[in-house]
C-alpha positions as CSV (number, residue, x, y, z in Angstrom):
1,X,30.1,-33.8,9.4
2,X,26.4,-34.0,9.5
3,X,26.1,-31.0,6.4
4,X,28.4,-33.6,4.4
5,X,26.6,-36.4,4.9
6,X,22.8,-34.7,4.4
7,X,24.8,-33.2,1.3
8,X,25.8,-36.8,0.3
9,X,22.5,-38.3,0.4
10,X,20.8,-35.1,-1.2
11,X,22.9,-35.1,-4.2
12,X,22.4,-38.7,-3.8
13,X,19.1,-38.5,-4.6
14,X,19.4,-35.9,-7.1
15,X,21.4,-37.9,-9.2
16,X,19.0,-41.2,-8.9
17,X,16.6,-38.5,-11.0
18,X,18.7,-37.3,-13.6
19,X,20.5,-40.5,-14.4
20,X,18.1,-42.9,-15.1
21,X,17.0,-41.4,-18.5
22,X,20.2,-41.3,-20.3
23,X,20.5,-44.4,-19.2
24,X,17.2,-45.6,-20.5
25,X,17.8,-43.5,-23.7
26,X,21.2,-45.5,-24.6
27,X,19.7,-49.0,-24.0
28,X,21.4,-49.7,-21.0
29,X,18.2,-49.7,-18.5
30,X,14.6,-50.8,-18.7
31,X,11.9,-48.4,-18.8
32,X,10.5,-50.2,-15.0
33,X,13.9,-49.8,-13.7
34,X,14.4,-46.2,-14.8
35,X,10.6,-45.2,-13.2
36,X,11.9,-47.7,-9.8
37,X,15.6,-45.4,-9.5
38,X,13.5,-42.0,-10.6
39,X,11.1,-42.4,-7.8
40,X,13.8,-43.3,-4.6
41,X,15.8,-40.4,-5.9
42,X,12.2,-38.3,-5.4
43,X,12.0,-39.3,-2.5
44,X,15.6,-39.1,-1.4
45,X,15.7,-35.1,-2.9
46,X,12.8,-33.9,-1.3
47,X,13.3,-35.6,1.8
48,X,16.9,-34.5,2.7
49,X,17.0,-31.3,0.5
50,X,15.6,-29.1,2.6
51,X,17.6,-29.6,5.6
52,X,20.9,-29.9,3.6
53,X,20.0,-26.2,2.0
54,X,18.9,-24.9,5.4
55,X,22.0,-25.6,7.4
56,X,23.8,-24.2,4.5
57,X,22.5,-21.1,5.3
């Protein structure tokens, strides 16, 4: 339960930095609200990434 849930947030965040420019590159978000969604998904992924990975080891 708790590897799903830290694997949850992780991809969470993961997906908060890889979104936001496709977005921003078909018109559908502003450039401040892309860098806003870019850096809690930073924070999210580096946060919660290494624990998710190590207790998948």
């Amino acid at each position: 339960m708790k590897k799903t849930a830290l694997g949850i947030l992780a991809l969470s965040g993961l997906a908060l930095t890889l979104i936001p420019p496709v977005l921003v590159f078909t018109g559908s978000l502003s450039n401040q609200a892309q860098k806003t969604f870019m850096a809690i998904g930073m924070l999210l992924w580096f946060a919660i990434a290494p624990f998710w990975i190590k207790r998948a080891q």
